[in-house]
PDB file with one MODEL, atoms N, CA, C and O in Angstrom:
MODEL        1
ATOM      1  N   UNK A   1      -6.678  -1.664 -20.536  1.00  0.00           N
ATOM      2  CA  UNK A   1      -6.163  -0.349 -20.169  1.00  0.00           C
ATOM      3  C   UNK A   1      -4.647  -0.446 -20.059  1.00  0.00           C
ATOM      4  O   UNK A   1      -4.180  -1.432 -19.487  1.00  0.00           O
ATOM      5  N   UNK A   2      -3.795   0.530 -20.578  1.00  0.00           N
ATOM      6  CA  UNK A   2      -2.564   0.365 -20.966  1.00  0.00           C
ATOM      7  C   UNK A   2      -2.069   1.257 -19.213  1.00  0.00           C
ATOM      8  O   UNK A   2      -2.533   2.321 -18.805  1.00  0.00           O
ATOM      9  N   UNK A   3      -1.287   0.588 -18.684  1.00  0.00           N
ATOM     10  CA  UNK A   3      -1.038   0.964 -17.189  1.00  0.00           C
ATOM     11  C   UNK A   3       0.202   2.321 -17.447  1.00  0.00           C
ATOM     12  O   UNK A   3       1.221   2.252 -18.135  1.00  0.00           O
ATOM     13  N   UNK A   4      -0.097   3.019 -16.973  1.00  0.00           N
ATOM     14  CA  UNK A   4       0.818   4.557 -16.330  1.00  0.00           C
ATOM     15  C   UNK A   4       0.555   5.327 -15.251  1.00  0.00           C
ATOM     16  O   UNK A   4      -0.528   5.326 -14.667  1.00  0.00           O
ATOM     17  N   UNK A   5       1.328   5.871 -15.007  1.00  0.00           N
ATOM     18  CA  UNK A   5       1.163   7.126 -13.944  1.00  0.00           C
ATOM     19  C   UNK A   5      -0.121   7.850 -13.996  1.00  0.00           C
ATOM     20  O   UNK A   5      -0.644   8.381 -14.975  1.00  0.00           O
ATOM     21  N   UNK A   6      -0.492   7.791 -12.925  1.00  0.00           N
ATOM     22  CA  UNK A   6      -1.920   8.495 -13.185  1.00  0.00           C
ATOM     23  C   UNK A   6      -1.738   9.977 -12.771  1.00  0.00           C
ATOM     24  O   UNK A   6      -1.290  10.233 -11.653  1.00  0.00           O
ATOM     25  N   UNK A   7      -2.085  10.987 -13.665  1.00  0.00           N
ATOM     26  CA  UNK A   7      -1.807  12.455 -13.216  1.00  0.00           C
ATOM     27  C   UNK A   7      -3.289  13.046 -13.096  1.00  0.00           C
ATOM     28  O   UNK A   7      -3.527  13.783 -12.139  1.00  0.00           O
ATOM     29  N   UNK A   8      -4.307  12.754 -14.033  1.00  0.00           N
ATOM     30  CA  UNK A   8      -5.776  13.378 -13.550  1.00  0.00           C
ATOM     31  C   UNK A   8      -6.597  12.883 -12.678  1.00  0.00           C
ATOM     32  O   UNK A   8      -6.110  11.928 -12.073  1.00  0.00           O
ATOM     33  N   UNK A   9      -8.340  13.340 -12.181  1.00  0.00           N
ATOM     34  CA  UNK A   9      -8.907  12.525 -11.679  1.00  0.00           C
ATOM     35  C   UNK A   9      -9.550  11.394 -12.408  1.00  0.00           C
ATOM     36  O   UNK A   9      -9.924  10.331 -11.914  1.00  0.00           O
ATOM     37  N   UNK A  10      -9.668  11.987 -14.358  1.00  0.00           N
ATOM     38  CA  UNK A  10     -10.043  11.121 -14.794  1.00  0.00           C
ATOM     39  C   UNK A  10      -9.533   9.154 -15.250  1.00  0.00           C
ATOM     40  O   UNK A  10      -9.931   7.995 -15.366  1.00  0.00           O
ATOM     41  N   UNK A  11      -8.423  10.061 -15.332  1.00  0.00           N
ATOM     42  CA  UNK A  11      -7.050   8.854 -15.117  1.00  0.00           C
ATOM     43  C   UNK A  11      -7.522   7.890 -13.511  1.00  0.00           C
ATOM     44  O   UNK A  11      -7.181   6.721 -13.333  1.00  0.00           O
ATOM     45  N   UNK A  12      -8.092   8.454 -12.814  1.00  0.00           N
ATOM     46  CA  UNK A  12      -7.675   8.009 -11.424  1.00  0.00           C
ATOM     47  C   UNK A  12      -9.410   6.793 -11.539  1.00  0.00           C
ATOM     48  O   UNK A  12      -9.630   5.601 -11.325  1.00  0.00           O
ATOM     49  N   UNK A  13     -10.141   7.832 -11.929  1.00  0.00           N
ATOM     50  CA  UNK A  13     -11.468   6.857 -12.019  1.00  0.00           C
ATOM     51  C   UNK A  13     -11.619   6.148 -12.922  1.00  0.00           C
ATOM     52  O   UNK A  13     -12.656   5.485 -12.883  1.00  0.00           O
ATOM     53  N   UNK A  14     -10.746   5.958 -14.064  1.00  0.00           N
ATOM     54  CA  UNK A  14     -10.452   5.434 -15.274  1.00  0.00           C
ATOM     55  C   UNK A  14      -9.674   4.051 -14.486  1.00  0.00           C
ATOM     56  O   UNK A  14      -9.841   2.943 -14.997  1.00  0.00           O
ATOM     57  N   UNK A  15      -8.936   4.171 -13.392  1.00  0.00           N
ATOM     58  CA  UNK A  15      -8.156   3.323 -12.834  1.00  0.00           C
ATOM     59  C   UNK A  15      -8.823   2.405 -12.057  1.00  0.00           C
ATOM     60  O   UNK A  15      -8.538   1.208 -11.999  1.00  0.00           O
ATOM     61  N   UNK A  16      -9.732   2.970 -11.443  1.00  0.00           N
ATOM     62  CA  UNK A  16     -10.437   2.210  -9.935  1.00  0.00           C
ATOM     63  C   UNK A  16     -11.941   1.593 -11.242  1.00  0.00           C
ATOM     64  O   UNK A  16     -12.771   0.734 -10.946  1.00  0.00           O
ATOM     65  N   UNK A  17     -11.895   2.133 -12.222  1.00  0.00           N
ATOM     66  CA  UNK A  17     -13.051   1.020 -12.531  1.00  0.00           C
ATOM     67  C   UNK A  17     -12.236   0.232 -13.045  1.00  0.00           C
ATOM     68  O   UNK A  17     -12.743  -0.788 -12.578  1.00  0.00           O
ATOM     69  N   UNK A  18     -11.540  -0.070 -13.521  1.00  0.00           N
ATOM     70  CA  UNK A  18     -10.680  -1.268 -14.186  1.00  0.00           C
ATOM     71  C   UNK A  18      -9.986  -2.388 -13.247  1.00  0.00           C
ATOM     72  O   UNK A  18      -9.696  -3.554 -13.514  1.00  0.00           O
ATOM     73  N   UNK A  19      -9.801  -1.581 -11.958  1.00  0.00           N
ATOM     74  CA  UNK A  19      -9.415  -2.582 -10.700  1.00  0.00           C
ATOM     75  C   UNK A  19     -10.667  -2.946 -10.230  1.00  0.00           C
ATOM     76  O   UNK A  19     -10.526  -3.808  -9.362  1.00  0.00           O
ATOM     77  N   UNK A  20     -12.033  -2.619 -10.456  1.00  0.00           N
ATOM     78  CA  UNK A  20     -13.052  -3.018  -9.889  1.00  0.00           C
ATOM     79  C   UNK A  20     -13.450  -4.633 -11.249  1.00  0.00           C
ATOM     80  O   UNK A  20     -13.798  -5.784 -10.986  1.00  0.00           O
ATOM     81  N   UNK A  21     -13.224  -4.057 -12.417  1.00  0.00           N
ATOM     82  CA  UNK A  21     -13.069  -5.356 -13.496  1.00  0.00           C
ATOM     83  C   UNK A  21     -12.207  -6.829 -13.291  1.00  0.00           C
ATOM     84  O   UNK A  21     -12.411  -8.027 -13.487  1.00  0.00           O
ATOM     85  N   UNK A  22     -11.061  -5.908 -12.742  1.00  0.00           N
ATOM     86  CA  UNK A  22     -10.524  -7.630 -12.035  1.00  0.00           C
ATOM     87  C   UNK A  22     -10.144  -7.955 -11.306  1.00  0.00           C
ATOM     88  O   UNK A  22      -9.114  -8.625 -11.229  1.00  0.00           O
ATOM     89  N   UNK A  23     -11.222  -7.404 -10.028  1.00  0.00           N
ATOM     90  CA  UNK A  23     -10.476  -8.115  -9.017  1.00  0.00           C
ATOM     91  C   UNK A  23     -10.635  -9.262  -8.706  1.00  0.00           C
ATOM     92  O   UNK A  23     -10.168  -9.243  -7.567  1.00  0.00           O
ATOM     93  N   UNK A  24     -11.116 -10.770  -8.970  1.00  0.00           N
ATOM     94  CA  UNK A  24     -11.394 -11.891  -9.498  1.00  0.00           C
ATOM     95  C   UNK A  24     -10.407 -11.977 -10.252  1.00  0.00           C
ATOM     96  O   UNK A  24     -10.598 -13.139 -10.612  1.00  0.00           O
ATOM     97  N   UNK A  25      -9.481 -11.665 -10.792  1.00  0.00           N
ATOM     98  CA  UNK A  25      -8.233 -12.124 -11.397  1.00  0.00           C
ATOM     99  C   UNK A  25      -7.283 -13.105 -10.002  1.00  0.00           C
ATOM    100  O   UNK A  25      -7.159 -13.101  -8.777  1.00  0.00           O
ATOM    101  N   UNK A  26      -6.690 -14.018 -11.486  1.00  0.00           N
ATOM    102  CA  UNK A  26      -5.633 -15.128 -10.234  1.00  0.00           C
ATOM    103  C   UNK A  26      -3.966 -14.563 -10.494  1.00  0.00           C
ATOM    104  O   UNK A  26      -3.390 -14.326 -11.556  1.00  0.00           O
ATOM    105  N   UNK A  27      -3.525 -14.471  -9.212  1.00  0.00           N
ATOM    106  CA  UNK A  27      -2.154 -13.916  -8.956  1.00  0.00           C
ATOM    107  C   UNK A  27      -1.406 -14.397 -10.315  1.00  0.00           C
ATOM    108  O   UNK A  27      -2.219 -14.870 -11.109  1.00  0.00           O
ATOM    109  N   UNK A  28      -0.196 -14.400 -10.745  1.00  0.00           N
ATOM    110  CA  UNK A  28       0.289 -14.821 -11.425  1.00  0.00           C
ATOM    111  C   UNK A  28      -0.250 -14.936 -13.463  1.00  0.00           C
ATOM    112  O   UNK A  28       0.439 -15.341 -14.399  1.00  0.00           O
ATOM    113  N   UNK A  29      -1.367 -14.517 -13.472  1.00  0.00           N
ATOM    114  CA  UNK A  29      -1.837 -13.898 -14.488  1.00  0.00           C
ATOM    115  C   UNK A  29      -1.692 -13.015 -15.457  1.00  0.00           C
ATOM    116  O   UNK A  29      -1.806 -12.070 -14.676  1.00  0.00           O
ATOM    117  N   UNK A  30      -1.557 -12.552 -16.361  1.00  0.00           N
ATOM    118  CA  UNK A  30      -1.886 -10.594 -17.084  1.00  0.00           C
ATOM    119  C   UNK A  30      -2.542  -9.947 -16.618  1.00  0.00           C
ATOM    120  O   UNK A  30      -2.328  -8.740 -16.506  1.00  0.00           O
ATOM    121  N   UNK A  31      -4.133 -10.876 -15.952  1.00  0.00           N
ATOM    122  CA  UNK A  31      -5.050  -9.875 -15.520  1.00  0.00           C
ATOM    123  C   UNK A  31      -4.687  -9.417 -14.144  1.00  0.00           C
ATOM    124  O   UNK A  31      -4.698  -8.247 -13.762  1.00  0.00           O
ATOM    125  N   UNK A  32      -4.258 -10.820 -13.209  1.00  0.00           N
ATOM    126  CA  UNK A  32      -3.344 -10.420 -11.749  1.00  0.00           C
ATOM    127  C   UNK A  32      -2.472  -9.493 -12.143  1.00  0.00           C
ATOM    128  O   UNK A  32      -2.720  -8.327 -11.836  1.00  0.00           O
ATOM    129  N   UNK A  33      -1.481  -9.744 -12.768  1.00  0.00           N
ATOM    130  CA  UNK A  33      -0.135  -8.661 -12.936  1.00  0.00           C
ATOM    131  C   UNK A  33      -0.716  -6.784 -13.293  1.00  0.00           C
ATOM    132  O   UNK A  33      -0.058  -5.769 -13.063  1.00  0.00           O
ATOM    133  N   UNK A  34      -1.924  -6.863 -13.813  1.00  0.00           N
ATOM    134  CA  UNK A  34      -2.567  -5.848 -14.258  1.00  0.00           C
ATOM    135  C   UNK A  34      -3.513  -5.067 -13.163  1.00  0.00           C
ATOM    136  O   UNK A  34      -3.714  -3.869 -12.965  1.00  0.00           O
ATOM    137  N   UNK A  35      -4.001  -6.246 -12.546  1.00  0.00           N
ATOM    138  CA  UNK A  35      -4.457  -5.383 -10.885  1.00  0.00           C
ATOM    139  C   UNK A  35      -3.380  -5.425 -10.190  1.00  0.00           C
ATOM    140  O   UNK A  35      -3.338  -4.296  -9.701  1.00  0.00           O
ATOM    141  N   UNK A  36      -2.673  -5.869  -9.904  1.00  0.00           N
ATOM    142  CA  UNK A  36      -1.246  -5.391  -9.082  1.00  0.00           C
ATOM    143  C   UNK A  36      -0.759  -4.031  -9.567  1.00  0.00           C
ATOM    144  O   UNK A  36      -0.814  -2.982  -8.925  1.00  0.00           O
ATOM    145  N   UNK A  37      -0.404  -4.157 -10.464  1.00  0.00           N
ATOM    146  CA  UNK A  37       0.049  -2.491 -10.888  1.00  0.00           C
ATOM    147  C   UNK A  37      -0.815  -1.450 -11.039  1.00  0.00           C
ATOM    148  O   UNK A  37      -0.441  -0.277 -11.006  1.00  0.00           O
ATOM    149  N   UNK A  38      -2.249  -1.885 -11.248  1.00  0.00           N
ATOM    150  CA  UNK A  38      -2.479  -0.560 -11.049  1.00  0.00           C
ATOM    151  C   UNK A  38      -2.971  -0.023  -9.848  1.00  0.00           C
ATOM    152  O   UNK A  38      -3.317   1.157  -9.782  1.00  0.00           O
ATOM    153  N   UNK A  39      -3.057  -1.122  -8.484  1.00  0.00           N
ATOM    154  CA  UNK A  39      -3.438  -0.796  -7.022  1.00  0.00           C
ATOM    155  C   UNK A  39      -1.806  -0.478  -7.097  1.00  0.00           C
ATOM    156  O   UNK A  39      -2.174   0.677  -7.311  1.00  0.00           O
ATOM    157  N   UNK A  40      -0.753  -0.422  -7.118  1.00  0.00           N
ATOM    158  CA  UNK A  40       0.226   0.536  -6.626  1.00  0.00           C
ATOM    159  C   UNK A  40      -0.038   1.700  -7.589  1.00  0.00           C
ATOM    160  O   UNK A  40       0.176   2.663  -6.853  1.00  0.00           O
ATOM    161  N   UNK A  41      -0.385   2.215  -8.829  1.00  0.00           N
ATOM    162  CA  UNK A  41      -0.359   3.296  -9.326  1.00  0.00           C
ATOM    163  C   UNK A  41      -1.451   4.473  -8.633  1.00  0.00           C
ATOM    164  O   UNK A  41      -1.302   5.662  -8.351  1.00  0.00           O
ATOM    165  N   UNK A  42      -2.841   3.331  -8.489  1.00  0.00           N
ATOM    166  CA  UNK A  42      -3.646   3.920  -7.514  1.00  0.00           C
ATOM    167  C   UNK A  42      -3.125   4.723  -6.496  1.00  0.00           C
ATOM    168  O   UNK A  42      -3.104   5.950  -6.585  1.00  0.00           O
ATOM    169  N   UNK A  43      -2.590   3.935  -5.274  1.00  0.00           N
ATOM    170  CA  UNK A  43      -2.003   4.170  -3.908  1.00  0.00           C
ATOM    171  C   UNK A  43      -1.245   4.945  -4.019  1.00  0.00           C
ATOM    172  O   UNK A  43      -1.299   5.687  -3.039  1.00  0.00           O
ATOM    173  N   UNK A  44      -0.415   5.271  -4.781  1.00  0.00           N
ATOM    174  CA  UNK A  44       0.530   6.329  -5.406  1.00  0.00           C
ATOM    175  C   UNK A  44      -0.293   7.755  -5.466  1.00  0.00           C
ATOM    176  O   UNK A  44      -0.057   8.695  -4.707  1.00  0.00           O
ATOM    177  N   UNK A  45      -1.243   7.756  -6.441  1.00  0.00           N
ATOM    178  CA  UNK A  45      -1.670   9.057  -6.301  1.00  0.00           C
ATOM    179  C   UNK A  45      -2.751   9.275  -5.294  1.00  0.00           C
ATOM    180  O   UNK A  45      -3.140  10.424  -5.086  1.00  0.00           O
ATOM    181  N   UNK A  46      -3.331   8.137  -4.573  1.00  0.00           N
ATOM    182  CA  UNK A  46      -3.901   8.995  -3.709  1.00  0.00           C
ATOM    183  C   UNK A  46      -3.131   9.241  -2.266  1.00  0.00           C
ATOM    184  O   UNK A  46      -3.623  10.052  -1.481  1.00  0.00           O
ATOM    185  N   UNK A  47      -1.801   8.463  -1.893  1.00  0.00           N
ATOM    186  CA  UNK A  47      -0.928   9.213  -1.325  1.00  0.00           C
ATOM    187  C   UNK A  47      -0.556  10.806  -1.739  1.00  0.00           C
ATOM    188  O   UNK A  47      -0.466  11.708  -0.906  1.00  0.00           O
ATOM    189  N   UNK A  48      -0.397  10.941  -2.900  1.00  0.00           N
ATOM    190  CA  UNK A  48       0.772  12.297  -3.398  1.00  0.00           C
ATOM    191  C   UNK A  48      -0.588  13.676  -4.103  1.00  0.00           C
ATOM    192  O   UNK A  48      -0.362  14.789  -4.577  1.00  0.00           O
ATOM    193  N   UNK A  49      -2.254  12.778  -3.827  1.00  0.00           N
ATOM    194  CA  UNK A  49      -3.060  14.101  -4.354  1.00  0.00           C
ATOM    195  C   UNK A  49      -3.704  14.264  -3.245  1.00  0.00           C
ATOM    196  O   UNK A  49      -3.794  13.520  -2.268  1.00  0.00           O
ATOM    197  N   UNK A  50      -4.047  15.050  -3.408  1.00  0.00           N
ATOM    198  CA  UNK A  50      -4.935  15.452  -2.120  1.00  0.00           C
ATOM    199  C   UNK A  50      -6.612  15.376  -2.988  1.00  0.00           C
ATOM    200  O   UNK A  50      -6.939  15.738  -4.118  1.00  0.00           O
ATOM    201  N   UNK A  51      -7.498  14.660  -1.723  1.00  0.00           N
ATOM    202  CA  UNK A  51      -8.497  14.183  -2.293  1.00  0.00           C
ATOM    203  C   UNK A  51     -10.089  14.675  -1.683  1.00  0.00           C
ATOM    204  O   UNK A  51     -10.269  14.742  -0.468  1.00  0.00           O
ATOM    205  N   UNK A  52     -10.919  14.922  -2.424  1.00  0.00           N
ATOM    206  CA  UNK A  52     -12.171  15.523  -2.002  1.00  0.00           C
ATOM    207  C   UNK A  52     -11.495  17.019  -1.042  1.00  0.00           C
ATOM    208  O   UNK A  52     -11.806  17.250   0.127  1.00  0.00           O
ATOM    209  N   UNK A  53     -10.811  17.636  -1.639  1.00  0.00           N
ATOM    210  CA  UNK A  53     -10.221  19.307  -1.107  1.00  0.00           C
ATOM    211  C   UNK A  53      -9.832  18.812   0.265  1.00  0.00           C
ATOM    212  O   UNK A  53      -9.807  19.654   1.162  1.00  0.00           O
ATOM    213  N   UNK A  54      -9.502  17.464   0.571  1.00  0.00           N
ATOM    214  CA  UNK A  54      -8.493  17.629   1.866  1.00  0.00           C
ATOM    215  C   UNK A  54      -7.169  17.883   1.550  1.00  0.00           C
ATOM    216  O   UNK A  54      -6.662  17.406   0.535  1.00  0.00           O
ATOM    217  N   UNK A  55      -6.460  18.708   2.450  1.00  0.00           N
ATOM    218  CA  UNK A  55      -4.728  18.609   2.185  1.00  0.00           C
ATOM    219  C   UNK A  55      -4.377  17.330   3.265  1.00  0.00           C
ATOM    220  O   UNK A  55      -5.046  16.744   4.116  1.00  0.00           O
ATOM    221  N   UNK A  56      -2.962  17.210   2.771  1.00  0.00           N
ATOM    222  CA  UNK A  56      -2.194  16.168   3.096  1.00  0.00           C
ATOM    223  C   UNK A  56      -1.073  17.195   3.930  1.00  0.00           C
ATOM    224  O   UNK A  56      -1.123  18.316   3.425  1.00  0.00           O
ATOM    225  N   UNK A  57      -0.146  17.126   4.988  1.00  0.00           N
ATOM    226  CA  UNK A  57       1.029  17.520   5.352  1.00  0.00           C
ATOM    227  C   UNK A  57       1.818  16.601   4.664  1.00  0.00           C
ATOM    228  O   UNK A  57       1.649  15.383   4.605  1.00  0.00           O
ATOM    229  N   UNK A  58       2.881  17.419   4.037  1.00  0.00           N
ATOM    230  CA  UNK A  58       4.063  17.004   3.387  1.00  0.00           C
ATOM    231  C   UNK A  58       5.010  15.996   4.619  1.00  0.00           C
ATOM    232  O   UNK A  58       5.566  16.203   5.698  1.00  0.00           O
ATOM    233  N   UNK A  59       4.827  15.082   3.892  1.00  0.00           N
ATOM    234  CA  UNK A  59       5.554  13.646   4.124  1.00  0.00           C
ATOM    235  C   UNK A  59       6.859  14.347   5.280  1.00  0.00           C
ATOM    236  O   UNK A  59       7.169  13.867   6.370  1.00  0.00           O
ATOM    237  N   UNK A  60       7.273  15.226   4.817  1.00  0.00           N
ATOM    238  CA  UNK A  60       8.681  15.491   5.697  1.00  0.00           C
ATOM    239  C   UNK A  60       8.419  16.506   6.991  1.00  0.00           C
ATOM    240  O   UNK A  60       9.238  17.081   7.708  1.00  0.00           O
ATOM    241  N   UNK A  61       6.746  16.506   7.020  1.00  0.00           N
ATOM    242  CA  UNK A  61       6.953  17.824   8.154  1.00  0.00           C
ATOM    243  C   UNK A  61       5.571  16.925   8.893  1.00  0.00           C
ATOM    244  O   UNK A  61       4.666  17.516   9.482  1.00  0.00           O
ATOM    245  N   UNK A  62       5.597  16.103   8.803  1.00  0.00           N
ATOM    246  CA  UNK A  62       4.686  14.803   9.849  1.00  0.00           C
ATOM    247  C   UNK A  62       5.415  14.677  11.046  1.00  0.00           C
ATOM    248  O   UNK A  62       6.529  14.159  11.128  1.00  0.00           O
ATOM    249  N   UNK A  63       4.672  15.230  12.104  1.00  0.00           N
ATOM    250  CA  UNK A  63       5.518  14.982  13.218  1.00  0.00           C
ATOM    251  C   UNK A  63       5.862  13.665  13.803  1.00  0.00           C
ATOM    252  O   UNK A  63       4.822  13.088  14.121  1.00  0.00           O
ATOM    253  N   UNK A  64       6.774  13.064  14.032  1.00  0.00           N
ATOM    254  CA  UNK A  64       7.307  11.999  14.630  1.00  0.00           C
ATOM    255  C   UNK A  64       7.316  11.781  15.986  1.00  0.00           C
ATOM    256  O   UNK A  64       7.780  12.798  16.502  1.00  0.00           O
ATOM    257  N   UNK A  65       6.984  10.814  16.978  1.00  0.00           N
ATOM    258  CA  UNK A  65       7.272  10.979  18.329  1.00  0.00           C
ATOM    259  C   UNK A  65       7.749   9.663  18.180  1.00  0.00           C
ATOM    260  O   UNK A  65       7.560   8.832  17.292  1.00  0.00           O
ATOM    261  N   UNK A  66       8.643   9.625  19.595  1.00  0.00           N
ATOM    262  CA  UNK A  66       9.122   8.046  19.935  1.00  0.00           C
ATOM    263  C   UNK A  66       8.083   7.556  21.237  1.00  0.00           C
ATOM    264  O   UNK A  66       7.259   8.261  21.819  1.00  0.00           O
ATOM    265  N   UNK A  67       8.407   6.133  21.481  1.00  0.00           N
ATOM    266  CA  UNK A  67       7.399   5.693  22.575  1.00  0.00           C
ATOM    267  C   UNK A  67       8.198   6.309  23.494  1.00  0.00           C
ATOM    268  O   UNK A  67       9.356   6.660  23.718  1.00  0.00           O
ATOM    269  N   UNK A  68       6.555   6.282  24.141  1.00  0.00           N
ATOM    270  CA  UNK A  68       6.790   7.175  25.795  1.00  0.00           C
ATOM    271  C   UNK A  68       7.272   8.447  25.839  1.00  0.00           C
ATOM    272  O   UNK A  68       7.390   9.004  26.931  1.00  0.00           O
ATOM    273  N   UNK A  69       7.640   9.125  24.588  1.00  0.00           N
ATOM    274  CA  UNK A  69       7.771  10.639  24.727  1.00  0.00           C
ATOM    275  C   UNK A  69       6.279  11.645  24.585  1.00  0.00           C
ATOM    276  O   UNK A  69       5.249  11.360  23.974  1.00  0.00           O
ATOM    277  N   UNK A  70       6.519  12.591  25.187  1.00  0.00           N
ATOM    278  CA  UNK A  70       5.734  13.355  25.816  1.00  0.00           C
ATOM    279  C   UNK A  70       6.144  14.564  25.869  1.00  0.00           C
ATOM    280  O   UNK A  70       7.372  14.648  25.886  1.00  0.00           O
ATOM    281  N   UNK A  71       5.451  15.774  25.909  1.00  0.00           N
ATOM    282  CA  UNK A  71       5.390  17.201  25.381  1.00  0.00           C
ATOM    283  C   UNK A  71       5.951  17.990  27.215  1.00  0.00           C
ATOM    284  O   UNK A  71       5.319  17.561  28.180  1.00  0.00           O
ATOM    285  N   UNK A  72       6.882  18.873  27.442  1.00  0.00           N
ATOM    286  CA  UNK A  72       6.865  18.907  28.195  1.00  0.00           C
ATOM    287  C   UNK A  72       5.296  19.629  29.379  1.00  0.00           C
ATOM    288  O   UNK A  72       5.164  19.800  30.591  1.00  0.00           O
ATOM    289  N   UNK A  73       4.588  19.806  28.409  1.00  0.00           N
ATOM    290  CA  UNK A  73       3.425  20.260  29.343  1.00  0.00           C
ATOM    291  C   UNK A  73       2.594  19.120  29.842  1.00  0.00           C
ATOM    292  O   UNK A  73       2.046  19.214  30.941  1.00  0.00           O
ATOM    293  N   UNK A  74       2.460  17.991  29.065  1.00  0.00           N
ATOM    294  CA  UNK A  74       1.814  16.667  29.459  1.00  0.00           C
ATOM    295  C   UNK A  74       3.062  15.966  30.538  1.00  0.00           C
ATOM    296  O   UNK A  74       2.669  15.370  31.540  1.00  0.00           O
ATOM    297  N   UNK A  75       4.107  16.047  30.343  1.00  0.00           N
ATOM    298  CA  UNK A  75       4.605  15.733  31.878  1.00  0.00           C
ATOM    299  C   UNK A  75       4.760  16.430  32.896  1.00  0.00           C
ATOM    300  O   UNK A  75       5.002  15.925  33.992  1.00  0.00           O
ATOM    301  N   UNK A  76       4.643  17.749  32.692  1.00  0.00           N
ATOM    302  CA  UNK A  76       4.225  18.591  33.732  1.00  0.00           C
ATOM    303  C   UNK A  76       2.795  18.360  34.774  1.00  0.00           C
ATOM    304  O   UNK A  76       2.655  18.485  35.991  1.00  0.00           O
ATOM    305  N   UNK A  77       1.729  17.920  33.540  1.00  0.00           N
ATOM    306  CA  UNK A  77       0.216  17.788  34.312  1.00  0.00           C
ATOM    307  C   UNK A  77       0.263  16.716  34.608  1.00  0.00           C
ATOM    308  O   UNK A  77      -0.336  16.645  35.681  1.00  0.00           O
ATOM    309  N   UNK A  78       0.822  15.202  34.162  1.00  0.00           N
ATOM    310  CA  UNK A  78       0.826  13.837  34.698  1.00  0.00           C
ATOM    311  C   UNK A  78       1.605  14.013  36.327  1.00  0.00           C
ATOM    312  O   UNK A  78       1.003  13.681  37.349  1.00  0.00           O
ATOM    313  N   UNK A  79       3.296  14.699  36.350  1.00  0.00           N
ATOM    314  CA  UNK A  79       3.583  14.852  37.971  1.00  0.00           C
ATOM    315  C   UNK A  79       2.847  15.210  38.744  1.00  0.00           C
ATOM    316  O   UNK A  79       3.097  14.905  39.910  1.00  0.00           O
ATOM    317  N   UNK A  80       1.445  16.122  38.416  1.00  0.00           N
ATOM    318  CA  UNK A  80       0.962  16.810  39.329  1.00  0.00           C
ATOM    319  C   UNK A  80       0.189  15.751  39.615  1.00  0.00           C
ATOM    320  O   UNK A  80      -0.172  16.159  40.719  1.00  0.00           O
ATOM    321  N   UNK A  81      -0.477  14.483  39.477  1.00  0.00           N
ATOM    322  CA  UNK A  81      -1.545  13.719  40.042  1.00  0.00           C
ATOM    323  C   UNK A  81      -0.981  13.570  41.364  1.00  0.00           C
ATOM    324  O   UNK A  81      -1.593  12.947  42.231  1.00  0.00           O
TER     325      UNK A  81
ENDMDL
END
């Protein structure tokens, strides 16, 4: 299988049976170098598709918290213990 960007689902199951063909490949190989690339081409689209009709939130609107921060209503109800 000639490795690219995968844009369909058929592309995508076209992909995962061919990584299922070698994964028994040894690092440093064609066939290693060939499951290496295509588990990142994989991971790629099933990061960037959305899969079995779930959506994904866009990478930039994932809310972030830092440790130990807290909403001011959850430190409102923790003072009250």
């Amino acid at each position: 299988m000639k490795a690219k960007v995968i844009k369909t689902a058929s592309e995508y199951a076209a992909a995962l049976a061919r990584i299922d063909k070698l994964m028994d490949a040894k690092a440093n190989t064609p066939q290693g170098e060939e499951l290496e690339l295509l588990s990142l081409l994989v991971h790629e689209y099933e990061e960037n598709v959305p899969i079995l009709g779930t959506r994904r939130p866009a990478r930039n609107r994932v809310p972030r918290f830092k440790a130990g921060a807290q909403e001011p209503w959850v430190r409102a109800s923790l003072a009250g213990q």
